[in-house]
Residue frames relative to the residue before (quaternion, step in Angstrom):
aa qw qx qy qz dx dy dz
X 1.0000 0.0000 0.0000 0.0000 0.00 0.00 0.00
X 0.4495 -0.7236 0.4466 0.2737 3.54 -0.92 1.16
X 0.6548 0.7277 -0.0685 0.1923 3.46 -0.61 -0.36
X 0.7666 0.3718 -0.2243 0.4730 3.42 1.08 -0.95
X 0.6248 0.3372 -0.3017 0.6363 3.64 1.61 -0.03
X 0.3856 0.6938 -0.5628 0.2307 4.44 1.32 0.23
X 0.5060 -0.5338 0.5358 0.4147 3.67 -1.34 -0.05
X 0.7490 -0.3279 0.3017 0.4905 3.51 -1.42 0.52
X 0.6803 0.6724 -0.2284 0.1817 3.49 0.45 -1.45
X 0.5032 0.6794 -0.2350 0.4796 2.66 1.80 -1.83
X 0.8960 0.3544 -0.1134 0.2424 2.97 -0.44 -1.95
X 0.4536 0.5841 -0.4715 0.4804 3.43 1.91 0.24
X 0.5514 0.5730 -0.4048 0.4515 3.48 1.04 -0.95
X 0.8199 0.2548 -0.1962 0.4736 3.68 0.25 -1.00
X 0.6664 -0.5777 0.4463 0.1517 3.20 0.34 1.18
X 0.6636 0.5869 -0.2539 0.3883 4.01 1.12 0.08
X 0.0386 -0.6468 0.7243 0.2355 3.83 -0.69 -0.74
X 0.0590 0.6759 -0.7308 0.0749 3.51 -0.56 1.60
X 0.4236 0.6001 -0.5990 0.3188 3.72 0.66 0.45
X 0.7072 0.3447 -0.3212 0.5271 3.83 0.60 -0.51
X 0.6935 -0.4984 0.4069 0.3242 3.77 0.80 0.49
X 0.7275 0.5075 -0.2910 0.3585 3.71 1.18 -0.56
X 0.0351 0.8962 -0.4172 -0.1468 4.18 0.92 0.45
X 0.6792 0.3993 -0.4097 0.4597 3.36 1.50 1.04
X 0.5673 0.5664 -0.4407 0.4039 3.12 1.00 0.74
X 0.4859 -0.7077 0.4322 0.2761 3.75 -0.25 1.46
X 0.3531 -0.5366 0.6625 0.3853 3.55 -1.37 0.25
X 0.8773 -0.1526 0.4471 0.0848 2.82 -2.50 -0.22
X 0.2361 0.7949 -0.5311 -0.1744 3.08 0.12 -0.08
X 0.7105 0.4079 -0.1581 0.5512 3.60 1.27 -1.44
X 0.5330 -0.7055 0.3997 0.2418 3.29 -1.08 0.64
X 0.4327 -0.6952 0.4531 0.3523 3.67 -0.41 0.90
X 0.2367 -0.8192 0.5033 0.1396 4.28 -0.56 1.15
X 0.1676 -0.7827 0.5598 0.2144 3.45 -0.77 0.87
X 0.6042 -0.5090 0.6083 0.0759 2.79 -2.29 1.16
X 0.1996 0.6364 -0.7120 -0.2194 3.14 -1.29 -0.18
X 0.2729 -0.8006 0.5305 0.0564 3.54 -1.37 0.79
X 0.3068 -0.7482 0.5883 0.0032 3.57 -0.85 0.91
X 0.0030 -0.7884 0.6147 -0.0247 3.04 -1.22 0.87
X 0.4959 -0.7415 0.3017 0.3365 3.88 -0.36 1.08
X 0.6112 0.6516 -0.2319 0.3848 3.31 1.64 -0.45
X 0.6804 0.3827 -0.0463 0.6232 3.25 1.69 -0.35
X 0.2141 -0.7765 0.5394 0.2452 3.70 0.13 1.67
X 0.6390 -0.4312 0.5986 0.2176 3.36 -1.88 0.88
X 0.2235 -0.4995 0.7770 0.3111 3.87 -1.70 0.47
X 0.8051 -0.3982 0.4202 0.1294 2.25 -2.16 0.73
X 0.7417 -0.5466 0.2189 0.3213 4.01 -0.59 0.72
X 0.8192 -0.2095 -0.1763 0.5039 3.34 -0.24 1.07
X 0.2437 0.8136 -0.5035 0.1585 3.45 0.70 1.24
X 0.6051 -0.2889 0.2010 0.7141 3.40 1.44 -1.38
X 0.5000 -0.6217 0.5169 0.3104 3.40 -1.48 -0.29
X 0.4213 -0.6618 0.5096 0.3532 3.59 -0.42 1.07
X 0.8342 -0.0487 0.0837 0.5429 4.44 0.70 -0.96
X 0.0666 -0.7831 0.6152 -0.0615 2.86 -0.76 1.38
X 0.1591 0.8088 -0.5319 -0.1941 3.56 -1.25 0.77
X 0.4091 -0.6301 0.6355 0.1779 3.40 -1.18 0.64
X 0.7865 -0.1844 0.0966 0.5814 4.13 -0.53 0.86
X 0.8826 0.0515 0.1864 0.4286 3.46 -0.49 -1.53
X 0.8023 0.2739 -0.1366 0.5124 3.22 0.97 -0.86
X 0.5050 -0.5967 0.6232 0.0247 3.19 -1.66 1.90
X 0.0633 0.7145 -0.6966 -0.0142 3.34 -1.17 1.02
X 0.0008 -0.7403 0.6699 0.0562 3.99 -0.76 0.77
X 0.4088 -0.7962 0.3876 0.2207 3.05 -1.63 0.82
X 0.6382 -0.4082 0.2029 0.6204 3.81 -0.37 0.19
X 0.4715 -0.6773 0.5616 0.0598 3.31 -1.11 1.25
X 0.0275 0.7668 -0.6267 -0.1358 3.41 -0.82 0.14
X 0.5953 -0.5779 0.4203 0.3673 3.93 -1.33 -0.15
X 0.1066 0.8479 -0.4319 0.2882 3.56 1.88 0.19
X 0.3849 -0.6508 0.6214 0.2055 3.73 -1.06 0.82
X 0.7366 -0.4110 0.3808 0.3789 3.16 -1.66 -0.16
X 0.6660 0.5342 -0.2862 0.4349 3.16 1.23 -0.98
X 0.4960 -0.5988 0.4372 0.4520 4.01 1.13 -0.64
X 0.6585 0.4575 -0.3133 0.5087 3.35 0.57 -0.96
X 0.6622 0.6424 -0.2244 0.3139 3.92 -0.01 -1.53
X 0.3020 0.7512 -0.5862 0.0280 3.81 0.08 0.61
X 0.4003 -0.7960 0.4492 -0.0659 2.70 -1.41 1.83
X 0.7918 0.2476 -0.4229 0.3645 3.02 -0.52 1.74
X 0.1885 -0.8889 0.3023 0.2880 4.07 0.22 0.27
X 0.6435 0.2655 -0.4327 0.5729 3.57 1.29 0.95
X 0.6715 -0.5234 0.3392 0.4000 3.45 -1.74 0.79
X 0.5608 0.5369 -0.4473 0.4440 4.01 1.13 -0.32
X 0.5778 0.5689 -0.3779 0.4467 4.09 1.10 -1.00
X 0.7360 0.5484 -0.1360 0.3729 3.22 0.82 -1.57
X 0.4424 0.5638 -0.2812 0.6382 3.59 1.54 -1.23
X 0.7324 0.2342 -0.3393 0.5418 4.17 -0.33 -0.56
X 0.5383 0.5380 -0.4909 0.4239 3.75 0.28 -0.10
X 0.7988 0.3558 -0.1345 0.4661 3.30 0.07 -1.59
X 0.6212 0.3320 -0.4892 0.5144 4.42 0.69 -0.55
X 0.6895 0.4522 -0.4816 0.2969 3.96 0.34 -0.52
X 0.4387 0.4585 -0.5017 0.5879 3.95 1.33 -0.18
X 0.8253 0.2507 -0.3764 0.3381 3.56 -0.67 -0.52
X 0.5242 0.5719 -0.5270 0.3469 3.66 0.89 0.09
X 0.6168 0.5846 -0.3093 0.4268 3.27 1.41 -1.50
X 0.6628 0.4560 -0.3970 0.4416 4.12 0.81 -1.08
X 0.5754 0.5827 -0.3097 0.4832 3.44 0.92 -1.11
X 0.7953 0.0888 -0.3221 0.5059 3.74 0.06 -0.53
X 0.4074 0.5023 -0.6271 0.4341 4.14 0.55 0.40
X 0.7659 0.4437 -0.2892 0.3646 3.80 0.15 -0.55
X 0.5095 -0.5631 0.4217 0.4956 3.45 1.56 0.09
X 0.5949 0.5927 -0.4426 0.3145 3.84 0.08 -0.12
X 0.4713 -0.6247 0.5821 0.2209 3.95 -1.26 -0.35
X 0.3136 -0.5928 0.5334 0.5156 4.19 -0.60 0.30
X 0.5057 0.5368 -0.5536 0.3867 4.29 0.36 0.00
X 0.5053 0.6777 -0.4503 0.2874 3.70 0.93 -0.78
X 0.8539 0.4026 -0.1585 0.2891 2.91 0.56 -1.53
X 0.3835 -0.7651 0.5122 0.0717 3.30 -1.01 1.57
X 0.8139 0.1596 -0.1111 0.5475 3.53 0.60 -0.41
X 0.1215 0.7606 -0.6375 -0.0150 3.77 -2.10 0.82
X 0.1551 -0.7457 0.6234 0.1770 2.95 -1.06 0.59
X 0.2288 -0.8262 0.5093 0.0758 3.27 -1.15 1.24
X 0.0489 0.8322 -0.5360 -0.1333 3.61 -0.27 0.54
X 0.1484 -0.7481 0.6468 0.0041 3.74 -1.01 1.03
X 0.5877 -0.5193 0.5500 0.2872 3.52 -1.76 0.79
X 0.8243 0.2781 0.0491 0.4906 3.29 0.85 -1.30
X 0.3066 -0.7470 0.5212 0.2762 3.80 -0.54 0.56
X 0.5439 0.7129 -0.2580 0.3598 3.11 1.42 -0.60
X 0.4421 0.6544 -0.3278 0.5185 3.79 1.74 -0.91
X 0.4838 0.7697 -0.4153 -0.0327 3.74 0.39 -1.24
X 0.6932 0.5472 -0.1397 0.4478 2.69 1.54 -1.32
X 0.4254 0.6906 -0.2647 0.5216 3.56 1.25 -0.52
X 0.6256 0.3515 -0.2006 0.6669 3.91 0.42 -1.66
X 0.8605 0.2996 -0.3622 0.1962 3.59 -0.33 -0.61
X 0.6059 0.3625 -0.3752 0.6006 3.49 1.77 0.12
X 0.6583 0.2536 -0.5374 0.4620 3.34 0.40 0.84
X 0.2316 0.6850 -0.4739 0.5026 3.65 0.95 0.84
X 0.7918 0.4489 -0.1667 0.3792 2.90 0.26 -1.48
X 0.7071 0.5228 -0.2608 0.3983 3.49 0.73 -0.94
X 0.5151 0.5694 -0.2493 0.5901 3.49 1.47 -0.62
X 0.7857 0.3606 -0.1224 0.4876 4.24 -0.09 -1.25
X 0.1952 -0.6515 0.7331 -0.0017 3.25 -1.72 0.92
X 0.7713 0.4273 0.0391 0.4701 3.43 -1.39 -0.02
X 0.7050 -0.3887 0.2654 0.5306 3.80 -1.37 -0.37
X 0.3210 -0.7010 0.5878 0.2452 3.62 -0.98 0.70
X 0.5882 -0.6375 0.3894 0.3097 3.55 -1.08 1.23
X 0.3904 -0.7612 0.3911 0.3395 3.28 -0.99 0.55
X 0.5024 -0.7254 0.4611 -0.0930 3.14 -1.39 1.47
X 0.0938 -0.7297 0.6773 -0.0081 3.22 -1.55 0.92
X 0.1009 0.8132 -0.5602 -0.1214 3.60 -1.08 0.82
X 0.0192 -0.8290 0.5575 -0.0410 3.52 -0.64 1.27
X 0.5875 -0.6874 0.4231 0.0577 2.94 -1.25 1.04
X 0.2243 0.8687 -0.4306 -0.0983 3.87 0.11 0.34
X 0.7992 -0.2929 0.3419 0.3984 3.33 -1.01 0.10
X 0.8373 -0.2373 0.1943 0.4526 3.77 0.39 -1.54
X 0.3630 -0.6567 0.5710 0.3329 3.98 -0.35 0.56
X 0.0945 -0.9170 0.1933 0.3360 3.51 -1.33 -1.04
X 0.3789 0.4074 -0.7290 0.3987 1.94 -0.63 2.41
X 0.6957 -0.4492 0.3348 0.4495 3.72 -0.39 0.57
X 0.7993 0.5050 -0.1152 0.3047 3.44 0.51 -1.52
X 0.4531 0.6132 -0.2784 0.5841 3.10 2.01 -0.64
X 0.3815 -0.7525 0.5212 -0.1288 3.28 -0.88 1.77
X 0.7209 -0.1013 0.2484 0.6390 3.68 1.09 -0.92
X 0.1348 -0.5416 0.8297 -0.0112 3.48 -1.31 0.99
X 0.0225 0.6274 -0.7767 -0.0521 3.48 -1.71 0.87
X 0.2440 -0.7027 0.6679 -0.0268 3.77 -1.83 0.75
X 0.0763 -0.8792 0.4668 -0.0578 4.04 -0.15 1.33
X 0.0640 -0.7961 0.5832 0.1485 3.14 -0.54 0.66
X 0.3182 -0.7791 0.5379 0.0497 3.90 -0.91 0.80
X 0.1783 0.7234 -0.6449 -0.1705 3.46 -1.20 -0.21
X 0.6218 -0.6835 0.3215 0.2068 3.58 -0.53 1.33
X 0.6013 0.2359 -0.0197 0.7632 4.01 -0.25 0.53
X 0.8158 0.3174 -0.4768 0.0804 3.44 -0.52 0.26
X 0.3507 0.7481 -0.4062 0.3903 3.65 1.62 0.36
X 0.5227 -0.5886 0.6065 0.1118 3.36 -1.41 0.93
X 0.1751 -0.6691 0.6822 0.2369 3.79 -0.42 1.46
């Protein structure tokens, strides 16, 4: 079989992707177009800094969330559990502006001042998720930014793909 050792080129010619082993499964042709979504519940950065949600076909990408008010300055709540329901209800709101469910989401990264908070994030976790909980990272750093910031969380999603 031709194909699983061809150069890129080849396997445009043949209309395939035998690099992943599959020689009936068509390439790509059109490029997949990112989105970025907004959601009024969740203040916007400032002009070309980043994009609070971006999606690309299926998959939802949000950036690290903080407990930050509307105003920027204001961080709402004064423990990492107050702050933890701040920051999953923003990403529910980006998560369901992009068409998606919180069950979508397959992947987080959690970052905390304190390892000690854990328990907090994970019972306000809980209130937010059905079903399989997305897989999950919790790391400790050094400093958020602003002192008062307790936890910054970051979600990846892929639309349609949660278990009712």
């Amino acid at each position: 079989m031709e194909g699983l050792h061809a150069p890129p080129e080849r396997l445009r010619e043949l209309g395939r992707d035998l690099r992943l082993g599959q020689p009936d499964r068509p390439v790509r042709t059109t490029a997949m177009k990112k989105q970025r979504f907004i959601s009024d519940a969740v203040r916007e950065p400032a002009d070309r800094m980043w994009s609070n949600c971006l999606r690309i076909d299926d998959l939802i990408m949000i950036s690290g969330m903080t407990a930050r008010g509307q105003d920027g300055e204001t961080v709402l709540g004064d423990t990492a559990h107050e702050q933890a329901r701040v920051v999953f209800g923003k990403i529910k709101h980006l998560v369901e502006a992009a068409g998606a469910v919180m069950d979508d989401i397959v992947k987080m990264t959690i970052f905390v001042t304190d390892m000690r908070d854990n328990a907090g994030v994970w019972k306000a976790r809980q209130e937010f998720f059905s079903g399989d909980f997305p897989a999950c990272s919790l790391v400790e750093v050094s400093a958020l930014a602003k002192p008062e910031i307790l936890l910054e969380i970051e979600a990846i999603a892929v639309a349609g793909c949660s278990v009712d």
